[in-house]
Structure formats: C-alpha cells, structure tokens
BAVOBA-472078 format. One line per field, with one value per residue (C-alpha): residue number from 1; x, y, z. Coordinates in steps of 0.5 Angstrom, whole numbers, m for minus. Layout:
residues N
n = NUM:... $
xx = X:... $
yy = Y:... $
zz = Z:... $
***
This chain:
residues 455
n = 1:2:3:4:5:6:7:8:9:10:11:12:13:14:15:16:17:18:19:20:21:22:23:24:25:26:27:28:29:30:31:32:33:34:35:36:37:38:39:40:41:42:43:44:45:46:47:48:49:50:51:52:53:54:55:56:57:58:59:60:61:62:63:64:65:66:67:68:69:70:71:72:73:74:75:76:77:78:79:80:81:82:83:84:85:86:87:88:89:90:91:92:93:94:95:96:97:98:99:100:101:102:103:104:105:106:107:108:109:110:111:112:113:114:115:116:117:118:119:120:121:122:123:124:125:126:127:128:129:130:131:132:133:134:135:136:137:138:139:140:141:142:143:144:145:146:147:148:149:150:151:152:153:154:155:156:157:158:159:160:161:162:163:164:165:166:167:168:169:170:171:172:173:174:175:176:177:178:179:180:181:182:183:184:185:186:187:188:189:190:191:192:193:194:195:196:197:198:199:200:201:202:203:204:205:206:207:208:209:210:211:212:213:214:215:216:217:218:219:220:221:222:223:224:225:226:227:228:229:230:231:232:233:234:235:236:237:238:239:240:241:242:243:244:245:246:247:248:249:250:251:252:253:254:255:256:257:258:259:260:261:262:263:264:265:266:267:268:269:270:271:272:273:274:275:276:277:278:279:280:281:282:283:284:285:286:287:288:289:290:291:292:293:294:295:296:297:298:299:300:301:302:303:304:305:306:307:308:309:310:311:312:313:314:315:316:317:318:319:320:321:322:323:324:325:326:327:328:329:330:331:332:333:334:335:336:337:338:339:340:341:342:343:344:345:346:347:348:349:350:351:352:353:354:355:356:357:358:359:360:361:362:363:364:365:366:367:368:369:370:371:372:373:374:375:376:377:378:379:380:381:382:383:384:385:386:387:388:389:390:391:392:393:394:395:396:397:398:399:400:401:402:403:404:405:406:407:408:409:410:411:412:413:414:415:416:417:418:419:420:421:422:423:424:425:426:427:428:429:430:431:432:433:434:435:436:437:438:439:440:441:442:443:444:445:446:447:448:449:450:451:452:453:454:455 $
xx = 190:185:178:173:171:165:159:157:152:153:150:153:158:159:166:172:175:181:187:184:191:196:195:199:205:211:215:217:220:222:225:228:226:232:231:236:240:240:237:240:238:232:228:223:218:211:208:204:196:190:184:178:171:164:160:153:152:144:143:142:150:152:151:155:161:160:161:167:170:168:171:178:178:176:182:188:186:185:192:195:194:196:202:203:201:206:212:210:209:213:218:215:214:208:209:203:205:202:196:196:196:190:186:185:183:178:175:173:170:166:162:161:169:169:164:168:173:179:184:181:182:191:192:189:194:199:198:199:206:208:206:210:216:217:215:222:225:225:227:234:235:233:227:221:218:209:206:201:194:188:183:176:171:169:177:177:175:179:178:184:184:191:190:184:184:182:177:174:171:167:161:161:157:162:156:157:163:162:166:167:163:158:154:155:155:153:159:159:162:168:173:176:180:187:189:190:193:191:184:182:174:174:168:167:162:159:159:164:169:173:180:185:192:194:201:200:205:208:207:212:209:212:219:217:224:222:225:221:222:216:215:208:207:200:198:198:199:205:209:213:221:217:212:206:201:196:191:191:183:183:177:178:176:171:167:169:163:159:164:163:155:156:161:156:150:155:156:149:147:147:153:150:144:141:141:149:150:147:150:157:155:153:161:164:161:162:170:170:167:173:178:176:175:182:184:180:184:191:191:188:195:200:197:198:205:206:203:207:215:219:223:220:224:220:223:223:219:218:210:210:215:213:207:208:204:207:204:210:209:208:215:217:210:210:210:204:200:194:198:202:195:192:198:198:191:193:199:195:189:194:196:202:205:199:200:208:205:201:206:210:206:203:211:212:207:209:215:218:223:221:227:227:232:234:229:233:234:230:226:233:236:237:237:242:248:246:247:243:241:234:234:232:225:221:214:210:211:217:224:229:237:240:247:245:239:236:227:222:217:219:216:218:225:224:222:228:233:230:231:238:239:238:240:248:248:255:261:263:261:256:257:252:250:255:260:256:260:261:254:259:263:267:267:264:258:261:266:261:253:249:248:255:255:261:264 $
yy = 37:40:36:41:41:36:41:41:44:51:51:56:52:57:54:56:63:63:67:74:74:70:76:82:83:87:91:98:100:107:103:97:90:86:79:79:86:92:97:100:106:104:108:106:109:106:99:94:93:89:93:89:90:87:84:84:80:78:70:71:74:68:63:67:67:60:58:61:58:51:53:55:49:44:48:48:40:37:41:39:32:33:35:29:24:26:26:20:17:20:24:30:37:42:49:54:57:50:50:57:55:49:54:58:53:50:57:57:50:50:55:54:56:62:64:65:71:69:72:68:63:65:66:59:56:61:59:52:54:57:50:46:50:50:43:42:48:44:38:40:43:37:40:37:37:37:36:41:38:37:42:40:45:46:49:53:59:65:68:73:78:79:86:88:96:93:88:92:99:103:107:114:113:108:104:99:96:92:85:82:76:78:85:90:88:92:93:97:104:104:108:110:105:108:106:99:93:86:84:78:75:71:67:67:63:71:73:74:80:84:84:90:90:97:101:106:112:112:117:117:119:124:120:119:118:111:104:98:91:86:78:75:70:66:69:76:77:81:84:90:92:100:94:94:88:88:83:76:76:68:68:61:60:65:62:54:53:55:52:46:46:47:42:37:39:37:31:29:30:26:26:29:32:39:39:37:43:47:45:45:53:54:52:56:63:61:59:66:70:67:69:76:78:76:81:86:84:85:91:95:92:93:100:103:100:103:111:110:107:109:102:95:89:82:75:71:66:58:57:51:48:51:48:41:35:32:25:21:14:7:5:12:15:22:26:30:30:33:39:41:40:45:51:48:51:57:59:59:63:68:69:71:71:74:80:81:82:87:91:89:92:98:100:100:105:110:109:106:100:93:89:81:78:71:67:63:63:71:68:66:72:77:84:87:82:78:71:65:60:56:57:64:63:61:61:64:71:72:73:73:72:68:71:79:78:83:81:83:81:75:77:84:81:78:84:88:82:82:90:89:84:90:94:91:86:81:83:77:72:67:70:70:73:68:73:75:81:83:81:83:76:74:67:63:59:51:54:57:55:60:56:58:60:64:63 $
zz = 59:66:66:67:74:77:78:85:90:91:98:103:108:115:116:121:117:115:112:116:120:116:111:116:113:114:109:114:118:122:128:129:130:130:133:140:137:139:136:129:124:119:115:110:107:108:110:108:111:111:110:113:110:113:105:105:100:97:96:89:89:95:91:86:92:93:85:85:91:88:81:84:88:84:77:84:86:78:77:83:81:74:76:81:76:70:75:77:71:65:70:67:71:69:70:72:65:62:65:65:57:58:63:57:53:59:59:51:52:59:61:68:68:65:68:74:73:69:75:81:77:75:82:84:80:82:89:87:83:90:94:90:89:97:97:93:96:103:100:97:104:108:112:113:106:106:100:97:100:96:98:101:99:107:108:102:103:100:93:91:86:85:81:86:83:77:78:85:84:89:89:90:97:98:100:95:91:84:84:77:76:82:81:87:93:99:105:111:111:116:115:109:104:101:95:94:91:91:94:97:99:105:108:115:120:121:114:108:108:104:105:101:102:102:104:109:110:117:122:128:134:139:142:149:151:155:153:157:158:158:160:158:163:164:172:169:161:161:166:165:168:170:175:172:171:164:167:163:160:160:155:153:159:160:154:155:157:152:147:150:150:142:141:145:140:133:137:139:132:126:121:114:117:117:124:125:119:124:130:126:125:131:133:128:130:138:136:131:136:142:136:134:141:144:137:139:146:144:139:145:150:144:142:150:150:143:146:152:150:145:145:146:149:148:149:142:144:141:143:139:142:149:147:146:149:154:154:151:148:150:151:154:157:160:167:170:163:166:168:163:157:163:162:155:155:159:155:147:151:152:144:146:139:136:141:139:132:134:138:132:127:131:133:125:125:130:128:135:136:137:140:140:145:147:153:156:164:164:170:174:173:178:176:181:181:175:179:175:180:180:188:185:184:190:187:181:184:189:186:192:189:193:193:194:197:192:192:187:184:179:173:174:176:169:166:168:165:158:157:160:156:149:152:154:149:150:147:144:138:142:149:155:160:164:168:175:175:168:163:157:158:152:155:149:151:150:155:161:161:162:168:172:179:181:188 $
***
C-alpha cells in the first residue's frame, strides 16, 4: 500500500521553469510537413495549442501551489518505489489502476493528502504509468532504456488537471480564475482563451502561469505563390535561396556576462544558506530571461517567413549530434576541443530547432507547407551543375564550383540546394543527388556516394 508522504516545508523554491515548451503539440495540418518528402494534400481540421497565462497568486494561495507540487511528488516517488521493490522482490508488476485503488484509500485517512485536488494526484500516477510503460517499450525494442527517475522536489514544478474545463472556471471579468483546492487567483488579462481542455500550473523562476491546451480553427493565409529554401548557420541565423540574411541576435553571448556574475555570487555563497538560495534565484531569472527572449526572438522570424512563402524547405538536422563534445578519452583524446565547445556555444545560442518548431507550428496555422529534406553535403553543392566537391567552399561565405565556375554567396548557395532538393526529389529508392547532370539519379546510394565527381 502508498505510505502517506512525509510533510515538508512548504517554502517557495524559484528554480528553472520547466514543461512551457515541451507542451506544444501538433495535431493538423492544412499544408504538408513531410520529412524529406515533397509536399502532399492534407486537410485536418484544426490544432493543438498551449495557451500561456501570467498567475498572480497571494502568499497565503503559494503555499497552497507549493503543497500540491510536494504532495504529488512525493505520491509519484512512494509509488515509483512500490513499484520497483515488488518486481524486485516478488516479480510482481503494479499497475496505475492498484494504486489508483491504494490512493483512495490514502485520501480517506491522511488529510493533508486529500486536501490536495484528487485529479493532480490521478495525473501524478498516470505520468508514472507512462514512464514505466516506455521504459519497458525500449527495453523490448533494444534502445537505450532510462528508468523513471525519483523526482527532488527542486525539479518538479508542474501541476496538471487533466479535466482543466472542470476544475478551472473564470470570472465574468476574467480577471480571475477559480482553481480547486486553491480559491481564486488573480491573472493577467490577455487575449481571449478558447475552449480548453486540460490544464497545467507551472512554476517559473518569474512567477507561476497558467497553461491551457486549447484547439484553435486554422486560418489560411492568402497563397503567395512563393516556395523559399532556408539554410541556418551561426554567421548569420539563416539564409534563404531569394539571398536574403536574418542577422544571428547571439543573445547567449550578449548576456554572458551577467549570466557569469550570478553564476559567480551562487558560488561565493555558502551551500544551505539563504543567501546562496537567493543567489541560485537570481540565476534563474537571468537564465529564464535568456530563454523567454530567443522565443520571443524566433516567433517573429518564423512568422515573416510564414506571411511571406507558401512553402518552406528546411534541412533535418541532428543538433544533438552536431553538438557533441569533442574532447574524446584518455586513451583517444580529442582535436581543437576549445574550438569546437565554442561553435558548440554558437549553434545552441542560435536555438535552430526551436526555430523550425515554430515555423512549423505557425505553418500549421496559416495553412502553408513545411518540408524537412536531408543535410548532407548542401553546403558543397553547386546549384547551377550540381557538382559536389569539398574545394567548392572557399571559406564561410564564398562558394566558387570548381567544375562551372558558378560564385555566390555560400549559405545562399545552400539555400538554393535545400529547396532544390523538394522540389526535384531523386527517383529512385535510396537515391542521391549524385549524377552531376541528371539530380534524379536512380544509382542506389552503396553504389555512387554523394561524394562522386564525374569527369
């Protein structure tokens, strides 16, 4: 059976925020968004959205938030542990349905449990049940496993209703909302909410907010007639095939410095101090301010191109692996380290899948397409004869083809290989653009490397 939680201080912890952008979801689509396809008709009829409220609870309604969080986390880690100890004890596997069962049970007896509103605590458990069933999912499949991590009450920071239209109503002036088991709380009017389903609650270093997944109608945009091919780089943000640069902001490094001054005060203070909790506050706003301001950043990119282009054509990029640390082992150690931890620094600043999300989610919304075609060799490609050599690249911005003697500039040159690339897809199952002269070569990729360069 479920222990009731220990209790614990209810004191406000102002940690990182985190759940805002993993909680965008895509569900429709009125223009395609095919990874390395060329565009195909489909028609949904509406999206998924998070709508994203300001909170502006008293002190008294905090500790309240702060009860619930601690409640929660402490029913999801006694369960987590109930559910490893049977298995490895009695190889017996608890379902969310038992302890479903042993929670009712817990709320009739422990009143600081059943104080907390009975639907945090199901969706709690549930988010449990998820965890476990993937963890076994990759097990069967043969990837990398990770277990379901006990949660420290510093990383959980997110409350959800599950049934939102339900627990949640507003008040006439919407100046208010009333949450179960809290009283009303006062939020910032902004503009209006649709009808919504479930709801999530989320501390912030700046405060907590309101979360509301809600479906919003599609409204097309009037067709532009213009397809665009886009390359993101680090000199500038991206690049389009038309020629023109969107500058690369590079806030990360605007704002090391202060980033750096707070990192310094956390670690002249005294671990356990009050002062040390403030100072790991103070680092929290600055690294939520960074992250809320390359958002803000990006949705004003991604929605110039969505007015302007009827079709988008990005490259399908792996960041994480683009992003690895070069600094090897002991027995094989790595190659110009420094250098590569600095583009390393540049590529993340730049957020360049965040901003394909958002074109992404904004294409979803103007009814526009968003293609994703394969990176390979795009920045060795020559757009006029399609010759691939590595001598086509001068430096960061010249392009000069080797074979045709066709200049431009080399993210351009990019550009115009990734919308080339959706637009004239290769014929053949697994085939390249290897063929200098016909780019629907149907030679299979073990027999001609990207790479070939033909006399």
């Amino acid at each position: 059976m479920i222990v009731a939680p220990r209790k614990r201080a209810t004191r406000p912890q102002a940690m990182r925020g985190h759940g805002e952008d993993a909680v965008r979801q895509r569900v429709a689509s009125n223009g395609p968004t095919l990874d390395g396809d060329a565009p195909r008709g489909i028609e949904l009829s509406g999206m998924k959205r998070m709508e994203r409220l300001k909170l502006f609870p008293t002190r008294r309604q905090v500790l309240r938030f702060q009860l619930c969080l601690d409640v929660c986390r402490q029913i999801c880690n006694v369960a987590l542990e109930q559910r490893r100890n049977a298995w490895r004890e009695r190889r017996l596997s608890i379902t969310h349905k038992m302890q479903y069962k042993q929670l009712t049970e817990l709320r009739a007896s422990d009143p600081r449990v059943a104080a907390v509103y009975r639907e945090l605590l199901d969706a709690a458990l549930r988010k449990l049940d998820l965890a476990s069933n993937a963890f076994f999912r990759r097990l069967r499949t043969g990837h990398t496993p990770g277990f379901p991590r006990f949660r420290a009450a510093k990383r959980y920071n997110t409350l959800e209703f599950p049934h939102g239209n339900r627990a949640l109503r507003f008040s006439t002036t919407r100046s208010k909302v009333v949450i179960s088991g809290v009283g009303s709380v006062r939020i910032r009017k902004g503009r209006e909410v649709p009808a919504f389903g479930r709801v999530m609650i989320v501390r912030s270093p700046r405060g907590w907010y309101l979360l509301f997944e809600c479906e919003r109608a599609i409204e097309p945009l009037s067709p532009s007639g213009r397809s665009v091919g886009i390359d993101v780089g680090v000199a500038t943000m991206y690049a389009t095939s038309d020629g023109e640069f969107a500058p690369h902001a590079a806030l990360g490094q605007k704002r090391a410095a202060a980033l750096g001054r707070a990192q310094r005060q956390v670690a002249r203070r005294k671990r356990g101090s009050s002062g040390r909790h403030e100072a790991v506050k103070c680092l929290a706003r600055a690294h939520d301010a960074l992250r809320w301001a390359r958002r803000d950043w990006h949705h004003k990119l991604s929605r110039a191109l969505v007015q302007s282009y009827d079709r988008m054509v990005l490259e399908k990029l792996q960041v994480s692996n683009m992003t690895r640390s070069a600094r090897g082992t002991l027995e094989h150690p790595g190659r110009n380290v420094a250098a590569k931890a600095a583009l390393n620094r540049k590529m993340l600043d730049a957020g360049w899948r965040q901003f394909a999300n958002m074109v992404l989610a904004k294409a979803e919304e103007a009814g526009r397409a968003v293609v994703f075609v394969r990176a390979q060799y795009s920045s060795q490609t020559c757009a006029e004869c399609g010759y691939v050599a590595p001598e086509n690249r001068r430096s960061q911005a010249s392009f000069v083809c080797s074979r045709c003697g066709h200049s431009d500039h080399a993210d351009v040159n990019a550009a115009k290989i990734i919308l080339k690339r959706a637009e004239v897809p290769p014929a053949g199952s697994g085939a390249e653009l290897s063929d200098c002269v016909d780019l629907r070569s149907e030679l299979s990729r073990a027999r001609t490397p990207v790479a070939q360069r033909v006399a």
